[in-house]
N, C-alpha and C positions, 0 to 999 in steps of 0.2 A: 522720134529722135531724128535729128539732122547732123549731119557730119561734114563738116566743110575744111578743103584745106587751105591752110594758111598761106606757104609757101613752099622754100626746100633748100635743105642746108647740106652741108659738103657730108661727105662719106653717105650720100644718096638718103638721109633720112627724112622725114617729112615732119610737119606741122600742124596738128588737128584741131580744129573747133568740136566738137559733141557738145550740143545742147541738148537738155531735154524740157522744154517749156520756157520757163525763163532760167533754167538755172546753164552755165554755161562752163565747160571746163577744158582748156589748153589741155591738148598733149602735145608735149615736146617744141619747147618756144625757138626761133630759128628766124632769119634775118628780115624777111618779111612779115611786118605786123599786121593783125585786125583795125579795123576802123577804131577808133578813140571811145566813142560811144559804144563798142562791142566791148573794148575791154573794161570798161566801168563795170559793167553789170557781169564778169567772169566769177567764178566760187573759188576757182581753185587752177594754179598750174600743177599739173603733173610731167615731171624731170627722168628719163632714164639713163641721161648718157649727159660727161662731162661735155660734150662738143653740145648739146642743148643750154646747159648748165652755163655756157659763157657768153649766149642770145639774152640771157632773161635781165640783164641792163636796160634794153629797150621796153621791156614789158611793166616793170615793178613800177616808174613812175605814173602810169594809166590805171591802174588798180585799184577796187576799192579797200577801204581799208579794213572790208572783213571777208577778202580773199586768204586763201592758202597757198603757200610753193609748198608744194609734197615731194619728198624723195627721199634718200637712202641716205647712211651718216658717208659710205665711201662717196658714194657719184658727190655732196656735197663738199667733203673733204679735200678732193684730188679736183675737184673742180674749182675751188679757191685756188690750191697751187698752181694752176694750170695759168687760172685767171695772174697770177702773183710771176708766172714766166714769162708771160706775154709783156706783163707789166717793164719787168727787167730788159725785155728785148728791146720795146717799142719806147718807154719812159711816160708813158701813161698813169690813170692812178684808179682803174677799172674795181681791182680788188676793193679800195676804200669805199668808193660808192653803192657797191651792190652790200657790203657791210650796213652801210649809212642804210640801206633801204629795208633790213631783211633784222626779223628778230627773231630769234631762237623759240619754238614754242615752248612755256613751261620755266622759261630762263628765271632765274632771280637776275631784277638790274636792279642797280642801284640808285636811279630813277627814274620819272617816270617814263615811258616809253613813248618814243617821237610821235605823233599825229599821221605819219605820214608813211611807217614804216610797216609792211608786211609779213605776215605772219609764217614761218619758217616750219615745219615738222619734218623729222628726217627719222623715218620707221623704220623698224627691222623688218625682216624679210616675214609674212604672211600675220604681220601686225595690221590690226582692224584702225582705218579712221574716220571718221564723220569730217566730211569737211564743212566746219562753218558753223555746227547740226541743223545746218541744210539735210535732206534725207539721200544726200550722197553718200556711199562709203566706199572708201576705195582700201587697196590693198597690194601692197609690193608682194612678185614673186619670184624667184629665180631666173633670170632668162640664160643663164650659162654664157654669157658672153666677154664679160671683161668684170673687172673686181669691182660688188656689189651693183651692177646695173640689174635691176629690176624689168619686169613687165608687170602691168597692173590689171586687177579685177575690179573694177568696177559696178557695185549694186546699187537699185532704188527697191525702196521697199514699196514706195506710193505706187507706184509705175509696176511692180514684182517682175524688174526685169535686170536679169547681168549682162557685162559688156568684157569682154575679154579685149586688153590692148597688148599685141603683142610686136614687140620693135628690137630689132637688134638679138636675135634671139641666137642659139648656136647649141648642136645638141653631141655635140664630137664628145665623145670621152676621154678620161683620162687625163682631163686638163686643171688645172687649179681652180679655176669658179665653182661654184656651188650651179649641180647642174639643173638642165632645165625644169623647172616644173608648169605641166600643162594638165595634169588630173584637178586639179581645182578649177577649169576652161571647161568639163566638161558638160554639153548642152546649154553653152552660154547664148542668148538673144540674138545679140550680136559679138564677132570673131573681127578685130580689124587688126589686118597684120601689117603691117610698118619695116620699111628697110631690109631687103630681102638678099641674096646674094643671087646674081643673075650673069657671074663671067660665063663665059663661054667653055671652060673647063667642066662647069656643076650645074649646070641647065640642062642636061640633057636627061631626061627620065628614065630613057633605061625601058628592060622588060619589066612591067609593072609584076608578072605572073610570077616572080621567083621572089620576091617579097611579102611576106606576112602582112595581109591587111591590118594588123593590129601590134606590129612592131613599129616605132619611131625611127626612121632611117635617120644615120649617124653622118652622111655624109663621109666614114670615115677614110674609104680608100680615095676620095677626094680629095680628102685635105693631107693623105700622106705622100700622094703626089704635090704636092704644094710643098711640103717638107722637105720632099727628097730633092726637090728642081732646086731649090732652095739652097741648100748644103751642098749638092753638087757643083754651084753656079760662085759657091763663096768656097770650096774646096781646090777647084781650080785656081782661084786666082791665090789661094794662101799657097799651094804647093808649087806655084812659080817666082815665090817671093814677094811678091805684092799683098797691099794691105787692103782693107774692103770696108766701107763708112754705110753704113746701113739706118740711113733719116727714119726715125720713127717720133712718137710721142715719146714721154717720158713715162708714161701709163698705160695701159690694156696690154697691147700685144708684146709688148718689150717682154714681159714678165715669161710671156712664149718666150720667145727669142733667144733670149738668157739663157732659159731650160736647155734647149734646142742645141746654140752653139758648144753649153758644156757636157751636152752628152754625145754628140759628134766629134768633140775633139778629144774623149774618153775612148771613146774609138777607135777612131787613128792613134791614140795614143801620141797624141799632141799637146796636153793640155799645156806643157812648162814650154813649148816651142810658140807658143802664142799670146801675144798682149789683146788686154781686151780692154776697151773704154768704155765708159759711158757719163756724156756731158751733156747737162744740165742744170739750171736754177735749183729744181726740183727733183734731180736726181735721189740724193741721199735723204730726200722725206719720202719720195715715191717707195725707194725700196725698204726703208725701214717703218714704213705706213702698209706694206701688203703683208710683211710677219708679223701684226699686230691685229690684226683683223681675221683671223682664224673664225670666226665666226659666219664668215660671206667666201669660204673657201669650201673646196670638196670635203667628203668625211674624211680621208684618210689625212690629208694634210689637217685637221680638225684635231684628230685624234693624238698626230705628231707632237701638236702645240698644248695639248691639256695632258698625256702623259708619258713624254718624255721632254727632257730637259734640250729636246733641239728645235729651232724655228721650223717653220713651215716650209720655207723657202729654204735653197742653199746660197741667197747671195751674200750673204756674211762673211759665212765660211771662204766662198772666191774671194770677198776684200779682205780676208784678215790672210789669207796667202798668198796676196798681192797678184792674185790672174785674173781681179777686176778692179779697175781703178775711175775713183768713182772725181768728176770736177766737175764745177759751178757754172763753168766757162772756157772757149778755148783760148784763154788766155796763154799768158807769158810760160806761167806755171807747167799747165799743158803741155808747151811748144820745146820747155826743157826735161820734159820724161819723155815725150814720145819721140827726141830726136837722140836720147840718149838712151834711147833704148830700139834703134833703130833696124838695127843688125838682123832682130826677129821681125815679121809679118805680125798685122794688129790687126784688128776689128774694134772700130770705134761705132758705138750707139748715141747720135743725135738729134737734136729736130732745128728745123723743123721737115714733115715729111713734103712738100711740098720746096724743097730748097731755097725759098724766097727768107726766112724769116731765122731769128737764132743764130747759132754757132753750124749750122750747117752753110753759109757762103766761107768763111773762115778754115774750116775742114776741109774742103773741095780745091780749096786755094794750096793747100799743102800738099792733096795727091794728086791735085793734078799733072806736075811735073815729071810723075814716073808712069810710062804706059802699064806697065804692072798693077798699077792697083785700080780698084774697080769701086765704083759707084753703083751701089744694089739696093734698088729700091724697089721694097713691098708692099708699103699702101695701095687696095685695089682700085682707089678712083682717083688714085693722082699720074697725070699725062707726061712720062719720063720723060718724050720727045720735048713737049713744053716745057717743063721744071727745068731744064739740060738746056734748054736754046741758048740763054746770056751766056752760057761757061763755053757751048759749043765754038762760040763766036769766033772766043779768043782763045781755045784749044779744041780744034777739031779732031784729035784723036785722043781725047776725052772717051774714057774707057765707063757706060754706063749699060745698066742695064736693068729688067724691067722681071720681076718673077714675085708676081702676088699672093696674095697670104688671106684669105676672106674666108671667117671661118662662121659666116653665117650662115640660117640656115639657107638653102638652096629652094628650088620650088616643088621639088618631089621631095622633098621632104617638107615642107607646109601643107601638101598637096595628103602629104598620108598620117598627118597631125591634125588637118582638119575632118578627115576621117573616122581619126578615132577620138575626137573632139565632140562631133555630133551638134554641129549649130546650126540656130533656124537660117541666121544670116553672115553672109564674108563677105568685106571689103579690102581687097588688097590693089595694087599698083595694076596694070595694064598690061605690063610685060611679064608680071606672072599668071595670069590669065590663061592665056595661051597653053600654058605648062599645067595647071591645075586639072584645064578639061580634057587636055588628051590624058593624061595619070587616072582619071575616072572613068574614062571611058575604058580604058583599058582594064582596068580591073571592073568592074561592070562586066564586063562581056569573059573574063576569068572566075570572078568569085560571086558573078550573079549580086542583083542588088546597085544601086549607085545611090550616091549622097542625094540628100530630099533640099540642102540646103540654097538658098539663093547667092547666087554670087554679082557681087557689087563692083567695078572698077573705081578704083579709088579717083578723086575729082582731080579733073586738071590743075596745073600750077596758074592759083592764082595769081597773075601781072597785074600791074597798072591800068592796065586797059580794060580789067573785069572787077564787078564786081564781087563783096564773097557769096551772095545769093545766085551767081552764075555758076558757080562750081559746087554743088551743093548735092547732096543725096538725103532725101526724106525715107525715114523706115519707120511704117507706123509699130507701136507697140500697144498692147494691150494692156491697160490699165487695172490695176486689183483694187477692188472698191472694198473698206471694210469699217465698220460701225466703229464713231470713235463718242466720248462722251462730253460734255460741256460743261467747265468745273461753275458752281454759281458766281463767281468773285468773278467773271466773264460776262456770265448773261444780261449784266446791270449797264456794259456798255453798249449791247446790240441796239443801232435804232435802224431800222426800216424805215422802205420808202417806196410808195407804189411804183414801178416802171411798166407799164400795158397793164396786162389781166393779171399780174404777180408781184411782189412784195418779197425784196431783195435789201439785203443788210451788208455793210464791210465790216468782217471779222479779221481781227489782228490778236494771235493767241500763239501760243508756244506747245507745239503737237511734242507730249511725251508716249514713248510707250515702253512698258516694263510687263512682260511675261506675256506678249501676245497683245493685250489691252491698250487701246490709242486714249489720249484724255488732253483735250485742248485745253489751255489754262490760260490765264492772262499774263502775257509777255511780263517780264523782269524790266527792273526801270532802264537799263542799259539799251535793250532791243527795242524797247519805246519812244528810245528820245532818238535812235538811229532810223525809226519809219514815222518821225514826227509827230507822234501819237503826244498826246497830252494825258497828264495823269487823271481828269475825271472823263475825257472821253477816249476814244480807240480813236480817233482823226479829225482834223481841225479844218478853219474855212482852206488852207494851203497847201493841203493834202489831201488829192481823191484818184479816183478810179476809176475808166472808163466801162462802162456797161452795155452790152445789147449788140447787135450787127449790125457789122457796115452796111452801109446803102452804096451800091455801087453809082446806081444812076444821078444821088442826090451828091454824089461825090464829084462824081464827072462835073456835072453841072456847075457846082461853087468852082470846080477846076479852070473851069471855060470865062467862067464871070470874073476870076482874078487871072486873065489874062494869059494862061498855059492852053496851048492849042493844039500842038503838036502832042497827041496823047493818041497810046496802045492800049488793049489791054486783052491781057489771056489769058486762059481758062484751060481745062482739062486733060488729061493725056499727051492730047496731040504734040503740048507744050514742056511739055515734062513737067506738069505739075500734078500732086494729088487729087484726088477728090474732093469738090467742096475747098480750092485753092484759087485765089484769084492773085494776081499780077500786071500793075498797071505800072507800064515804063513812060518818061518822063522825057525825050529825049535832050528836047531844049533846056531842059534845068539838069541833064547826065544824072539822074536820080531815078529809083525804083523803088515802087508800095509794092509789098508783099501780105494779101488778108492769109487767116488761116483759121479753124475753130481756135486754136490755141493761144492766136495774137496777131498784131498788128508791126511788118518790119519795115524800117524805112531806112534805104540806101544809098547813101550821097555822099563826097567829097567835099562838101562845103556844109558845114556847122550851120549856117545862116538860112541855107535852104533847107535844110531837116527841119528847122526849128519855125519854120514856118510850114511846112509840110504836116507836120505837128499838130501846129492849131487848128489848121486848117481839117484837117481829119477829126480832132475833139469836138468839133460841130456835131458829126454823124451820131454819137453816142451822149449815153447818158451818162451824167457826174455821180459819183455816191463816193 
């Protein structure tokens, strides 16, 4: 298995390649794409978080057309709305196109379904799917983070190996998501953990010795210091009369926020002395789209919505008692309740969190003229000084300020999840690294024993200037070899052909198996006219396969005779390559052959020279 990262997209989450042979599958699509020719040959994307969910524009027209996008019916849901606000902000028409590209699996259309569009699956939470029946299967599971974002479990049967992908993950209690689940992680192959939370507040591990090896740290008085700076930081400026505009999305954390502000001001006993807002496109579907989904929320809010006659949520209840008021835009509309309602102190929720974009320059425009009211902003990867710079400009006593809200997990708490995880292999980021091996050593040397598992640094951020073969991590797996049968309506198409001392055939068959039992059959007419196959034989003069091992030397040599001179090549360890890995870089044509037992990769920026690099290489091997 190889793991290569793609790129890296905002709120620090990353972008994976995992292949295992030729089968190859995105996790989490993000503004830096693979090579053209990488993504032809992908099986499947796999989506956890709406903020991936509005990348996969770029991905769906390179696709082939019997890839998957897998993900959740919310992340899908709220991530069209999302797509559908941007739309409204910027006048774009994004939402229409990824529509145009993306088809519902299972849908009835009314006809027949474009050539060109990709196949859509949006799973419940620990619902099995076969992507492609490719012998992938993947599987959504709770990661407790925001409404319905998943982590996936990943299996091959061929390979009898699982992959735990775990990104955006959050295991605090007490909050409305459906919380973490990591017991189905347990002794997966590979552990690759994604998007970590690493502020300076929740990085620090702590005495590992007063901790239960075998409890999941909650992070919790972490994040209730984040709560309290929070309401302390917005209680101040309500109790001096000033109002407080608090940029978020219109989804994940708001749904906190909400919580938060009206159980704080139940407290004070403020709730009728304060206006509250909230503007957006997609306000009034975001909040009536999270009481409707009971199903990707905690038990107890579960149980609220199947038997008793109240939502899940209470923000209905605040809009039909007017102490939340819900708009599209800060419009006109807007500008004549919140000015005639002025008298009281407000808290308005909008985006965007980054202040550049939305009815957040419009909002800022209106408090900026009273030092009283305050700009508080809790996204933990957005740079208040920078968001704030254009407004500082032209009001330098511009009242902002900066108190984050990151309710991921932390690294001692990955650090004692991977613990009680029990995997052979972890890949995580570089900066939680650091944090994993002291939290093990320290309990090691308390509870006797330490983790047996290998830990991997996830690969640098591939630029421009690398290719994805330079940022790569190889992890061999061991393969489960197991008797499968050959139905006869098959064996009438096998022809041999000698290659050396052996006699090799290309088999094209459709591997079922039902109760343990494998039974290769002859592919269905569909899968046959998609691998070219003709209906009296399994492959034609225009379709073949290359056979046998490279010759390095006989390679080199055609290399040198069409005029490429300038040639590297490396081999073993020393290189970071595996065993029985060879790597010939190209400098003069910026392209790199990658041999391997498994295949043959070639990486270049230019279509023209792959494709001569190509031929050039189908010399060494034999046709069948």
């Amino acid at each position: 298995m190889s793991c290569a990262r793609i790129g890296h997209i905002r709120l620090g989450k990353q972008s994976h390649l995992v292949s295992f042979g030729s089968h190859h599958v995105i996790l989490n699509p993000c503004e830096s794409i693979p090579p053209v020719h990488t993504l032809q040959r992908v099986s499947g994307i796999l989506i956890t978080s709406i903020e991936s969910f509005t990348h996969l524009i770029e991905y769906l027209p390179h696709l082939p057309d019997e890839a998957c996008v897998v993900t959740t019916q919310p992340v899908y849901d709220l991530g069209m709305f999302y797509l559908r606000q941007r739309d409204a902000w910027s006048g774009t028409h994004t939402t229409h196109k990824v529509q145009h590209l993306l088809r519902v699996a299972g849908a009835r259309l009314h006809t027949a379904p474009r050539a060109s569009t990709i196949q859509l699956k949006c799973l419940a939470f620990r619902e099995k799917f076969f992507l492609n029946q490719h012998d992938i299967c993947v599987q959504p599971l709770p990661s407790g983070h925001t409404l319905g974002s998943p982590n996936f479990l990943i299996s091959l049967a061929s390979f009898d190996v699982s992959i735990a992908y775990i990104s955006s993950s959050s295991a605090i209690q007490n909050r409305y998501t459906a919380q973490l689940d990591y017991e189905a992680f347990s002794h997966c192959n590979v552990v690759l953990v994604d998007s970590v939370n690493t502020s300076p507040m929740l990085s620090s591990p702590g005495p590992a010795s007063q901790t239960p090896s075998n409890t999941l740290l909650t992070s919790t008085n972490s994040h209730a210091q984040m709560y309290d700076l929070f309401t302390k930081t917005m209680g101040m400026a309500l109790s001096n009369g000033g109002s407080v505009f608090i940029p978020v999305h219109a989804t994940g954390i708001i749904y906190d926020l909400l919580d938060l502000v009206r159980v704080y001001l139940i407290s004070l006993n403020m709730q009728s002395n304060v206006n509250i807002y909230f503007i957006s496109p997609m306000a009034d579907a975001s909040l009536k789209y999270a009481n409707v989904s009971a199903e990707y929320l905690t038990e107890s809010k579960q149980n609220k919505a199947l038997y008793t006659n109240e939502q899940p949520f209470d923000h209905e209840m605040l809009i039909q008692s007017n102490q939340l008021m819900v708009f599209d835009e800060a419009d006109s509309n807007f500008a004549n309740v919140f000015h005639a309602k002025r008298a009281l102190p407000s808290i308005i929720f909008a985006g965007d969190p980054s202040l550049t974009h939305g009815d957040a320059k419009s909002i800022v425009r209106i408090l900026e003229r009273d030092p009283k009211n305050l700009i508080l902003m809790v996204e933990p990867d957005v740079d208040p000084v920078t968001a704030a710079a254009p407004y500082k400009k032209l009001n330098p006593k511009l009242n902002v300020k900066h108190t984050p809200i990151d309710l991921r997990l932390n690294p001692e708490s990955v650090a004692t999840l991977l613990r009680i995880m029990k995997p052979e292999n972890v890949i995580c980021c570089s900066d939680v690294i650091p944090f994993i091996q002291q939290y093990n050593l320290i309990q090691s040397k308390t509870t006797g024993g330490s983790p047996t598992y290998n830990l991997f640094s996830s690969p640098a951020h591939a630029d421009s200037s690398k290719s994805l073969l330079d940022c790569t991590i190889n992890i061999v797996l061991k393969r489960k070899f197991v008797r499968a049968q050959i139905e006869h309506n098959l064996t009438r198409t096998i022809h041999s052909r000698a290659i050396g001392e052996q006699r090799v055939a290309r088999v094209v068959g459709q591997l079922k198996r039902t109760d343990g039992q494998h039974v290769l059959s002859r592919a269905n007419k569909r899968r046959r006219l998609m691998n070219n196959v003709s209906d009296d034989e399994d492959h034609d003069d225009n379709s073949f396969l290359l056979v046998g091992t490279a010759n390095i030397k006989q390679l080199l040599e055609q290399l040198y005779r069409n005029g490429v001179n300038d040639v590297q090549v490396f081999t073993g360890e020393a290189h970071g390559l595996p065993f029985g890995h060879y790597k010939i870089v190209l400098s003069e044509l910026d392209a790199s052959i990658q041999f391997s037992a498994e295949g043959t990769t070639i990486e270049s920026r230019s279509e023209e020279v792959r494709c001569k690099l190509r031929k050039l290489i189908s010399g060494s091997y034999f046709r069948l």
